[in-house]
C-alpha positions as CSV (number, residue, x, y, z in Angstrom):
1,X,70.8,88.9,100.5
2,X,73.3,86.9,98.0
3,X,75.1,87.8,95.7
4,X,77.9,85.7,93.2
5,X,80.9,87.7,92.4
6,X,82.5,86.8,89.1
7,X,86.0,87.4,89.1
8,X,88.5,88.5,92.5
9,X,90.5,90.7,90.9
10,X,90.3,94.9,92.3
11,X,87.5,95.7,92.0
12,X,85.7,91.7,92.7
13,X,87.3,92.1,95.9
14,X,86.5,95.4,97.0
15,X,82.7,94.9,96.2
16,X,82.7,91.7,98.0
17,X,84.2,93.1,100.7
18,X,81.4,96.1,101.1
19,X,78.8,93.4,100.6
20,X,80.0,90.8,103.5
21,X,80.2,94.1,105.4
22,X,76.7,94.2,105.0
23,X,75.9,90.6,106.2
24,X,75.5,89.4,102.9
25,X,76.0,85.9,101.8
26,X,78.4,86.4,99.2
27,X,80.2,83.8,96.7
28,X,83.3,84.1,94.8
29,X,83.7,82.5,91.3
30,X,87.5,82.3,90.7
31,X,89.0,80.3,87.9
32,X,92.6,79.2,90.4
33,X,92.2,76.7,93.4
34,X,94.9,78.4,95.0
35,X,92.9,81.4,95.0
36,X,89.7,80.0,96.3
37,X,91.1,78.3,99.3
38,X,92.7,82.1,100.3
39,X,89.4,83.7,100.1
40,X,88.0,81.0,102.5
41,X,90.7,81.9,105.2
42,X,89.0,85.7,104.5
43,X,88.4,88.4,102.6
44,X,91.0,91.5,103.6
45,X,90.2,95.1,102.6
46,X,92.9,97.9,103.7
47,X,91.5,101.4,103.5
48,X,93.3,104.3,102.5
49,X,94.2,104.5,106.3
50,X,95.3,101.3,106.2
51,X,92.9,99.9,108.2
52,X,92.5,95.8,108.0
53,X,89.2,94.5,108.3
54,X,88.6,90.6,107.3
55,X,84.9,89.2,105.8
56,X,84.0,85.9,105.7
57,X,83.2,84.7,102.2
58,X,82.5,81.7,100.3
59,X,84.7,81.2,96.9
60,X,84.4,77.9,94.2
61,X,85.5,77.1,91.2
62,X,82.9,75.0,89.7
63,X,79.9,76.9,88.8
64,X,77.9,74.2,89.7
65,X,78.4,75.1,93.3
66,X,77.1,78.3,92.9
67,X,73.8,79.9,93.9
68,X,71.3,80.8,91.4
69,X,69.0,82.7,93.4
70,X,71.1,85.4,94.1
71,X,72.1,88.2,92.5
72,X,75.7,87.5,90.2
73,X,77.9,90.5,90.1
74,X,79.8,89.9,86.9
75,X,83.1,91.9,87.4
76,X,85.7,90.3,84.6
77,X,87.3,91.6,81.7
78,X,86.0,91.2,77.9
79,X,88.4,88.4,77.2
80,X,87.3,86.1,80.3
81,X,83.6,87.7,79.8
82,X,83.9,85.6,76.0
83,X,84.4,82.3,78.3
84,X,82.1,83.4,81.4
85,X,78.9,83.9,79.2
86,X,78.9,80.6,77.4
87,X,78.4,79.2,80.6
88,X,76.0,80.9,82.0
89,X,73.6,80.8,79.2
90,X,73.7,77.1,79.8
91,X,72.7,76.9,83.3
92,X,69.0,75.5,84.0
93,X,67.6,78.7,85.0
94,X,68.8,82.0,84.6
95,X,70.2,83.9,87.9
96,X,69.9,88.1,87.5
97,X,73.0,89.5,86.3
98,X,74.7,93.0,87.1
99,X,77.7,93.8,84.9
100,X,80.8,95.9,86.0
101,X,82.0,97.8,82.9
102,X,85.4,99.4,82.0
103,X,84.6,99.4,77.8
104,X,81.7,99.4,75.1
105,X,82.1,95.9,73.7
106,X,80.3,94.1,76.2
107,X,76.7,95.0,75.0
108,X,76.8,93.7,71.8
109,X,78.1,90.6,73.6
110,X,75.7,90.0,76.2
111,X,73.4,90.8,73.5
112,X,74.3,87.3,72.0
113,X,73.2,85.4,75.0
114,X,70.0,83.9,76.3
115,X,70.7,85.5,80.0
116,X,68.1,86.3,82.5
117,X,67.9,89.8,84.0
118,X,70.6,92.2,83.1
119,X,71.9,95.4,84.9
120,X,75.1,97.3,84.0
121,X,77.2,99.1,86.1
122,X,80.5,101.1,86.3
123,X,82.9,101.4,89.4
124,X,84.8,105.0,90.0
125,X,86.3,103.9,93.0
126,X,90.3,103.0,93.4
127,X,91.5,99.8,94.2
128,X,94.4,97.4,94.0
129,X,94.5,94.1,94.3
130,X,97.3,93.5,96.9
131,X,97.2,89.3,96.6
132,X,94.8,86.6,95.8
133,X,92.5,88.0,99.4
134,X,93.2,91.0,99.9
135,X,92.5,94.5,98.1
136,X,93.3,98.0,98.9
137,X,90.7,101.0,98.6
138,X,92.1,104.3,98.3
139,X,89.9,106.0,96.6
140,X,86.0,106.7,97.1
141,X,84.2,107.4,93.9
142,X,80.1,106.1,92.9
143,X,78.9,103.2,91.4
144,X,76.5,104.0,89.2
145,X,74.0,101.5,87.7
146,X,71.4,101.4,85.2
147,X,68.6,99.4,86.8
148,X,66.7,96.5,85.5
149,X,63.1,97.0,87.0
150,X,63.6,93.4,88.2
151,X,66.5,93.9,90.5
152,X,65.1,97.2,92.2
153,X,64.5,96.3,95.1
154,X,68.1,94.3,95.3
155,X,69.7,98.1,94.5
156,X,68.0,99.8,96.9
157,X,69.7,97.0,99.8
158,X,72.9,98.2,98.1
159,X,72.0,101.5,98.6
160,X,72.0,101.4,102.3
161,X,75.2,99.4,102.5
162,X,78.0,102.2,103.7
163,X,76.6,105.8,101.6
164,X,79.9,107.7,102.4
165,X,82.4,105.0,101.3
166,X,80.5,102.6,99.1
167,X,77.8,105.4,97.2
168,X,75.5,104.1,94.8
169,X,73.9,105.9,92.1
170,X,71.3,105.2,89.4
171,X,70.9,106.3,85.5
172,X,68.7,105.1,83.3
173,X,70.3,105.1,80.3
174,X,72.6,102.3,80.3
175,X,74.2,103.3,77.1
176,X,75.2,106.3,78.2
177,X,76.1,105.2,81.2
178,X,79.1,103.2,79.7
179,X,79.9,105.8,77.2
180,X,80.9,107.4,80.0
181,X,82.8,105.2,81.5
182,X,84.6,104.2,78.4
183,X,85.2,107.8,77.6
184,X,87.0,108.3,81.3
185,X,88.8,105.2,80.8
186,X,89.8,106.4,77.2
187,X,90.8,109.6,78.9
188,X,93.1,108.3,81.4
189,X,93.8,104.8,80.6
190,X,96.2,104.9,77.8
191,X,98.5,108.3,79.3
192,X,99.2,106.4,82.3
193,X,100.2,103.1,80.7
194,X,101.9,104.8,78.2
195,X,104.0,107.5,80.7
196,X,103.8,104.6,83.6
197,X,102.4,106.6,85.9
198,X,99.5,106.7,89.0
199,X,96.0,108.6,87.9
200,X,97.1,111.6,90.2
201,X,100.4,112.4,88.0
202,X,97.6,113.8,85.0
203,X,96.5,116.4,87.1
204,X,99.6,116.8,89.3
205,X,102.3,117.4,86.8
206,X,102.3,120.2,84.6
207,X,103.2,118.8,80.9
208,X,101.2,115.3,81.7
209,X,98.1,117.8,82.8
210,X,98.5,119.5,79.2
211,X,97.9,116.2,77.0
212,X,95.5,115.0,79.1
213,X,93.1,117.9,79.2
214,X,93.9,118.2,75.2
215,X,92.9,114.5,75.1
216,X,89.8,115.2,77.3
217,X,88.9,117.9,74.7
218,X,89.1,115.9,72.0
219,X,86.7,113.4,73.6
220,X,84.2,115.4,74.5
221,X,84.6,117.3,71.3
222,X,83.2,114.1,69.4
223,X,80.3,113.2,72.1
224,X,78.7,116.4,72.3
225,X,75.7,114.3,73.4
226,X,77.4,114.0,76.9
227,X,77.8,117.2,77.7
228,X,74.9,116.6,80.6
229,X,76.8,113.9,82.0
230,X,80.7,114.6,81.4
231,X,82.9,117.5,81.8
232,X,86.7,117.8,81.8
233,X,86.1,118.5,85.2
234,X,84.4,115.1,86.0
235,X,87.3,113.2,84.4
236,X,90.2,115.4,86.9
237,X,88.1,114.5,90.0
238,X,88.3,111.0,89.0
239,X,91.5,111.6,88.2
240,X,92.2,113.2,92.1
241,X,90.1,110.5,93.9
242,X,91.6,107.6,92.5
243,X,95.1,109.7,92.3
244,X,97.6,107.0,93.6
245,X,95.6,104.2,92.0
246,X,97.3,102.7,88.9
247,X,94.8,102.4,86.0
248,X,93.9,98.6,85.2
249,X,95.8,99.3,81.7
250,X,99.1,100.4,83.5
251,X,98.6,97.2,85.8
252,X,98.6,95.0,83.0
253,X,101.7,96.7,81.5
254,X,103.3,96.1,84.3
255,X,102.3,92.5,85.2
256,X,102.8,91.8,81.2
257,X,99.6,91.0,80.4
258,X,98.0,91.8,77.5
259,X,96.0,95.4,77.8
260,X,92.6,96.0,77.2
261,X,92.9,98.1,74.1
262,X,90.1,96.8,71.8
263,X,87.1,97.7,74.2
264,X,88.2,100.6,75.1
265,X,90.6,102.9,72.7
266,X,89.9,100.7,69.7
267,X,85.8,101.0,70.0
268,X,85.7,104.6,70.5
269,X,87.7,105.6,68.2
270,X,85.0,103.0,65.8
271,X,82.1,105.4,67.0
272,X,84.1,108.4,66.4
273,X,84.7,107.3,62.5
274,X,81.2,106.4,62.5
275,X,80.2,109.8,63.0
276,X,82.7,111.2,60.5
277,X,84.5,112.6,63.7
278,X,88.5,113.2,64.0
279,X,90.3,111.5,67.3
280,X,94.3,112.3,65.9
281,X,95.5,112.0,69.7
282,X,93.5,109.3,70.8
283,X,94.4,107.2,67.3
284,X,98.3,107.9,68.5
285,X,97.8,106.8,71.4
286,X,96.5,103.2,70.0
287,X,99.1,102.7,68.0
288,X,101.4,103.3,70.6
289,X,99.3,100.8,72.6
290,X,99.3,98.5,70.2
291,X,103.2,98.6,69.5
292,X,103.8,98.0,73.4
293,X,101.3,95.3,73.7
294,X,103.3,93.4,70.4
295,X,106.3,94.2,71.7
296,X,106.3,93.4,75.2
297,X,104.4,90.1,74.2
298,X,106.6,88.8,71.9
């Protein structure tokens, strides 16, 4: 099998890494030289034992190096996705395409695009990015994807690639399959880059717990529609399996990059007012967002 990966950061990596374990042929798409020419030296993944185990991979920066009969495993954020799809709308012929989500806004996007097969996906596991090769994984969760018809037979070879560590799920409602994952995000996201704490710290310390599950209620509160798919209880376990991962919006705050608040926070809180619903914790937290992002840009 082959596969492109889009992107190296956490969660690039760590897919990659479970794919080369596989035998795959796998190909990174990273923007940095630097980058490229540490991911040809090997691909390092550290358990949560701290295990070290080292893949071979390919990595480029020019897409014209890249494969387009395999399957590309787009796994970049909304503002590099707005650069990323131009491109590959433009290529000759059109290689199947499997999304990793964190928000909502990337449907309308791809939705823009003349693309070839689409799949999208979202990735409960927790991982770190520890340098431009190397990734952590300390925490096991599913990846759940809604399946193009076209790429079935490609998910069930990812199926059989490590069940215990590396579980893959299907849903066929891709909608709702990232309304969940936004919802999660929206759940735990914006406490821990706000408090600047690990995932674990919601559930572990007794005041932290309280907003969050208040939060959590106010989410599910507006989506009754999920109630099949989303409990308080799902978002804790999350919560305990990826318990010393820092959320990708604490990362940023930490590296000073700019935080993903529009996909996520920003576009729930547009369905909610859509449906005449009331978010006044979630809407506090965006602000508060929004102030650290300005001022921590500026």
């Amino acid at each position: 099998m082959r596969f492109v990966v889009v992107g190296a950061g956490s969660i690039g990596l760590l897919i990659g890494s479970y794919l080369a374990q596989n035998k795959a042929d796998v190909t990174f798409w990273v923007r940095r030289e630097t980058q490229a020419t540490q991911l040809k030296q090997g691909l390092i993944r550290l358990d949560g034992s701290k295990a070290r185990t080292r893949f071979e991979v390919a990595a480029v920066t020019n897409m014209e190096d890249l494969p387009l009969d395999a399957l590309w495993i787009i796994a970049v954020k909304y503002d590099a996705l707005q650069e990323v799809l131009p491109a590959i709308s433009s290529l000759p012929r059109q290689p199947d395409l499997l999304f990793i989500q964190n928000g909502i806004g990337h449907l309308s996007l791809v939705d823009q695009f003349e693309l070839g097969h689409v799949s999208f996906a979202t990735v409960e596991h927790g991982a770190g990015r520890v340098d431009d090769r190397t990734v952590l994984h300390n925490g096991i969760g599913p990846i759940t994807i809604a399946v193009d018809e076209k790429n079935e037979q490609t998910i069930k070879w990812l199926e059989k690639i490590d069940p215990q560590c590396f579980p893959i799920q299907i849903q066929e409602n891709a909608e709702k399959l990232l309304l969940r994952k936004v919802l999660i995000n929206c759940a735990i996201n914006p406490l821990t880059a706000i408090l600047q704490v690990r995932n674990g710290q919601l559930t572990e310390n007794f005041h932290f717990y309280q907003l969050f599950r208040q939060l959590c209620e106010e989410l599910l509160t507006n989506f009754p529609e999920m109630e099949d798919m989303l409990t308080f209880e799902d978002i804790a376990l999350v919560c305990q399996r990826t318990a010393n991962n820092q959320s990708s919006m604490l990362v940023d705050r930490i590296k000073g990059n700019a935080m993903e608040i529009e996909t996520i926070v920003t576009a729930v809180l547009h369905k909610i007012e859509q449906r005449k619903g009331h978010a006044p914790i979630l809407k506090n937290l965006e602000m508060m967002l929004l102030g650290i992002n300005g001022s921590e840009e500026s």
